[in-house]
C-alpha positions as CSV (number, residue, x, y, z in Angstrom):
1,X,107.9,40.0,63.1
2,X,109.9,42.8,62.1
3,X,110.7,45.1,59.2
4,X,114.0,42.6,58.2
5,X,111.9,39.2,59.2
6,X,111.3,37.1,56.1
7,X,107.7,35.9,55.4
8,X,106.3,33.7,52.9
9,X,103.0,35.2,53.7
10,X,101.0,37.4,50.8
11,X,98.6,40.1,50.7
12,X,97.3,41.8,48.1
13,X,97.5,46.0,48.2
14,X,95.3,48.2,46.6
15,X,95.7,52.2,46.3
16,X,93.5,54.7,45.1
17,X,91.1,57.6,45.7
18,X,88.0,57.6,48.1
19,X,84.7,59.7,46.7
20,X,85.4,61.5,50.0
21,X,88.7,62.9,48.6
22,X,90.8,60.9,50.7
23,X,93.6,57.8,50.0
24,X,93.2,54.6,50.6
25,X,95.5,51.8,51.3
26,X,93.5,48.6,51.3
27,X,95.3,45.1,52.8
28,X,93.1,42.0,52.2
29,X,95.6,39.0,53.3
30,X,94.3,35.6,54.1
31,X,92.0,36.6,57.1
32,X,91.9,40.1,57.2
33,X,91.2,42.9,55.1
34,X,92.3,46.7,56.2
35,X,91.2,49.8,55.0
36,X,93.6,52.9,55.6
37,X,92.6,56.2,54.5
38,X,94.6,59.3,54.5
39,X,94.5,62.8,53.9
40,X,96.3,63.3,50.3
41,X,99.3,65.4,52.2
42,X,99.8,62.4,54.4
43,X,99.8,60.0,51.5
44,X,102.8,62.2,50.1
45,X,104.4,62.2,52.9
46,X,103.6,58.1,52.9
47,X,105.2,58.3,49.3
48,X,108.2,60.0,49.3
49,X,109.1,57.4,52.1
50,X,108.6,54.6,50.0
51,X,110.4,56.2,47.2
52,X,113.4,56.9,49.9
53,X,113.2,53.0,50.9
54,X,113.5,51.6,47.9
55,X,116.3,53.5,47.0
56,X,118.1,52.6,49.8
57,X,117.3,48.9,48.9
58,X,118.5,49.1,45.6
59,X,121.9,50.5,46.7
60,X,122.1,47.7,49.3
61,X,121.2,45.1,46.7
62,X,124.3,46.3,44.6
């Protein structure tokens, strides 16, 4: 599976702060549940990428 592969599979996402000053992404799909923390420059970084993405979707959904 691939960035343009449809799915009809669903997961739920969760974003915040950790209490050790980090962010997490948190993943919890049918079986599996990930925790990804990053250091808050990352998570900018991590950001401005999706804000670049989506973007670029909604000129391609015009």
């Amino acid at each position: 599976m691939g960035i343009n592969s449809e799915s009809d599979k669903s997961a739920n996402l969760q974003i915040g702060p950790t209490t050790m000053g980090m962010v997490r992404l948190y993943v919890e799909a049918e079986s599996a549940e990930i925790p990804m923390d990053f250091e808050p420059d990352e998570a900018e970084e991590i950001a401005a990428e999706i804000k670049a993405a989506a973007a670029q979707a909604r000129l391609m959904g015009k």
